[in-house]
N, C-alpha and C positions, 0 to 999 in steps of 0.2 A: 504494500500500500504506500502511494509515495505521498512524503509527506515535501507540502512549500515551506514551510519554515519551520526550523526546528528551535526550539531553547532550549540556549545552553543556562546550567545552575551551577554557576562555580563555589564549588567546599572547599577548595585551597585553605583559606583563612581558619577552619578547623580541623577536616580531615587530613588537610594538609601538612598544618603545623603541630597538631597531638603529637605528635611521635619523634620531634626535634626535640632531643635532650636539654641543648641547651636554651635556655628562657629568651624567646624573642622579643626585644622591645618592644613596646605596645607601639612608637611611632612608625617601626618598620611594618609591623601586622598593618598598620590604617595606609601607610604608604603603598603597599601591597592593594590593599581595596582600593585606594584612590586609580592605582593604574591599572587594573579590571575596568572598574568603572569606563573610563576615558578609553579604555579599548571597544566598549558597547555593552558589558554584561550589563544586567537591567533584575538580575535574581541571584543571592548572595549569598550563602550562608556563611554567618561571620565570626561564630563562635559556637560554644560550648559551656552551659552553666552547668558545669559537674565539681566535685568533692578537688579542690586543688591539691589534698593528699593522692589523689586518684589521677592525675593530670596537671601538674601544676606549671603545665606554659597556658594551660586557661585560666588561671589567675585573676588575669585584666580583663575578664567578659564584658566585668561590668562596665568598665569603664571606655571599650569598644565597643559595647552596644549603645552607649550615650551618643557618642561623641558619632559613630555612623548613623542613627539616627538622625539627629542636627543637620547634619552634613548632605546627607541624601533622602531627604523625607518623600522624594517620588521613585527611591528605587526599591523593590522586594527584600526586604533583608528577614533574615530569619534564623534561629540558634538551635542546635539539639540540646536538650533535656534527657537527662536518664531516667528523675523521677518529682513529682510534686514539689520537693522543697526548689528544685531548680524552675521548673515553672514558674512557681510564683517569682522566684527571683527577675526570673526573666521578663515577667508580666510588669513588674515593677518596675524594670526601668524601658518601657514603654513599647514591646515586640505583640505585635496580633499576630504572630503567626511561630509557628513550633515544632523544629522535627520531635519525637518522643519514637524509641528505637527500642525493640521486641524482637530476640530472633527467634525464628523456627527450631533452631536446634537447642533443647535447653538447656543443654551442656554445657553450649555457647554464650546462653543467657546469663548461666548462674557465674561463669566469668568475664562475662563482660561487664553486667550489672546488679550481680552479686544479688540473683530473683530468680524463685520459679518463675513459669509460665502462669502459675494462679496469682503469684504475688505482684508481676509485671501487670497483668491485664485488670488486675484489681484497683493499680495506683495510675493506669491510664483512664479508669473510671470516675476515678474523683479527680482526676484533669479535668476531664471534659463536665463534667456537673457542676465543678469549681468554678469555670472560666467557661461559660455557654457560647461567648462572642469568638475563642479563639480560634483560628485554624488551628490541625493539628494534623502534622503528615506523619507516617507512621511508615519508620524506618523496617522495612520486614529483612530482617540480618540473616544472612544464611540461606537464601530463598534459593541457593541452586545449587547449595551443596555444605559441609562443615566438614570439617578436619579430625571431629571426635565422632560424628553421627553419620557420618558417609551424604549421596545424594535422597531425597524427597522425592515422593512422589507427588505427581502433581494435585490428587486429592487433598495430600497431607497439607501443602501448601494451600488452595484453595479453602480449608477448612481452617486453617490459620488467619486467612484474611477476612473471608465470613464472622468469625469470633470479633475482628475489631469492628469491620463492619455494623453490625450488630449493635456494638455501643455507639453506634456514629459517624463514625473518621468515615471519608469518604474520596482519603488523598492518599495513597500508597505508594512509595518508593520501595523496588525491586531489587537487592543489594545482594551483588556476588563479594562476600565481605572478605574470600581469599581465595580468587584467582580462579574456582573451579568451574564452569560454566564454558560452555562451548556453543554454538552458534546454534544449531538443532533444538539443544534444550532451550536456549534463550525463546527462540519461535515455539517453540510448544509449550512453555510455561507462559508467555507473553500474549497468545493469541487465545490460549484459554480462562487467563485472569481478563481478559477484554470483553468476551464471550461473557462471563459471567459476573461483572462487575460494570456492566456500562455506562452506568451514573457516574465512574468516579475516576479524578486526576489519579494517571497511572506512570510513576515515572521510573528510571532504572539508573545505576549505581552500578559501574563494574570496575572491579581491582584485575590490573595489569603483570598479574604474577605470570601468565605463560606469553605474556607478549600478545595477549588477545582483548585485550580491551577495547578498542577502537575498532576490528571486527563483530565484536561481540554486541557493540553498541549501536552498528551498523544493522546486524540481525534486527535488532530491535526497532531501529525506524522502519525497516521493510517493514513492519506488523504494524505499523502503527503508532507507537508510540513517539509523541515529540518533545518530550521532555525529559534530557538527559543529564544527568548531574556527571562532571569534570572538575580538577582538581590541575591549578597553576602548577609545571611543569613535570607534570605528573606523580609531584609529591606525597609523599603520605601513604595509609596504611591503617589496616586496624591492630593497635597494640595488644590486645586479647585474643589473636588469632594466631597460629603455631604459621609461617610461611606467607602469611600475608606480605605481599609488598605495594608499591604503588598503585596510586590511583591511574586512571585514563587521564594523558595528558590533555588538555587544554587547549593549550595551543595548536600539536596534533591535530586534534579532532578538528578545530575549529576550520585547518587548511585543508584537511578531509572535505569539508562541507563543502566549505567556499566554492573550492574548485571542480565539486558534484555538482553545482547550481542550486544550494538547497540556500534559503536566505536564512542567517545568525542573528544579522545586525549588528558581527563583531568585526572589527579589523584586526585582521592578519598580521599584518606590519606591529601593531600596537600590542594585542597581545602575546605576540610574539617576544616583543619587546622587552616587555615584563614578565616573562618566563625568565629571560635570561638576566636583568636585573634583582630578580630574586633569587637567583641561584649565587649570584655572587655574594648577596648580603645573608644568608642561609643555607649551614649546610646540612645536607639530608639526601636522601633517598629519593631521587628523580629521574622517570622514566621518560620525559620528554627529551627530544633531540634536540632542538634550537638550532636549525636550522637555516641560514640567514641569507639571503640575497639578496646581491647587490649590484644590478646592471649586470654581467658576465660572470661576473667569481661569486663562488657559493662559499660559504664559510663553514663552519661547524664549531658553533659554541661550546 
């Protein structure tokens, strides 16, 4: 199914920087969003209200979600939450809008955030009764596969979504949270959550552990889907996952589009830019190539 334009949802700013040991200035994380921004993304996710014993380069959430706020009061900004007390934090300083993350595998769950599956879906219920007005997309972690529970069927999945459904959410992110997913499954888990969820924003999330992200994400617009979350030069990872590595790069993707004819609304040149401007102020685990042209000479960042 072809889609004209796709959006991109760049996580750099969280899924990106979670896994940088060392503490990134708060001015460099907003300097980072500022050149996003000015490259075209328009949908952001720019932090993390979790436990800073648990992560503590999300420390300054607060203080990055104010100040982005202010700064781009017309653009999507939006923060994942592990559990209520980060919600409300979040709510507090001024975010309508929420990832909150549940995986499939409870294996995965009980280490990632430290919850059954009954205790996870019990504290996404008093989110959404707490706070009526908020969105809430609901990170589904593991949705094609875990590391300790092998792959899902796609019932199991489907009945996973149903359960949040059921309380509400009606915006689902599809998250290969370490690398396991291959193209085939992406179209058969993608075309049957479409099938049976037609009401609702359906988006997908894919880590670049076998070099397949960017295919893999491609699968997914053939079926449909046009909203794909990317990660600034392909940084990041989930820290609770045995082999997780990065995310889908960014800028990759974005010259993937472009030059498909599919419309971004982002520039090539600009976010390309700031791929490589953040790699030099940040070091970490990056799957983008930065790849740079110039009149005749190609470079390699």
């Amino acid at each position: 199914m072809k889609q004209d334009r796709i959006e991109i949802i760049e996580v750099g700013p969280r899924d990106g920087f979670q896994n940088v040991s060392e503490f990134i200035p708060t001015d460099i994380k907003l300097e980072t969003i500022d050149r996003v921004v000015n490259a075209g993304l328009r949908n952001i996710q720019i932090t993390s209200f979790v436990s800073p014993k648990a992560i503590p380069q999300m420390r300054d959430a607060e203080e990055v979600t104010r100040r982005c706020l202010e700064k781009y009061p017309d653009i999507r900004i939006f923060a994942l939450v592990p559990n209520l007390y980060g919600a409300r934090a979040a709510v507090e300083c001024g975010l309508s809008e929420l990832t909150y993350v549940i995986s499939v595998s409870e294996t995965h769950n009980r280490n990632n955030v430290k919850r059954t599956h009954v205790e996870s879906f019990n504290e996404l219920e008093k989110i959404l009764n707490l706070f009526p007005d908020l969105k809430i997309n609901l990170d589904v972690a593991t949705a094609f596969g875990c590391p300790y529970e092998g792959e899902f069927s796609i019932e199991v999945v489907l009945g996973f979504l149903e359960r949040a459904y059921n309380l509400g959410v009606r915006s689902f992110n599809l998250c290969d949270t370490v690398g396991l997913a291959y193209p085939s499954l992406i179209r058969s888990t993608v075309e049957n959550v479409l099938a049976k969820f037609p009401d609702c924003e359906i988006q997908i999330h894919i880590h670049d552990t076998r070099n397949m992200g960017i295919v893999n994400s491609l699968a997914a617009i053939e079926c449909g889907i046009n909203k794909i979350q990317t990660a600034l030069g392909g940084l990041g990872g989930c820290p609770f996952a045995p082999g997780a590595s990065g995310n889908t790069s960014t800028e990759d993707f974005v010259y993937m589009l472009n030059k498909m004819g599919y419309k971004t609304g982002i520039n090539s040149d600009l976010i390309l830019s700031a791929a490589k401007h953040l790699k030099e102020k940040v070091e970490g685990n990056y799957s983008g190539h930065h790849i740079f042209i110039n009149k005749n000479k190609v470079s390699t960042q």
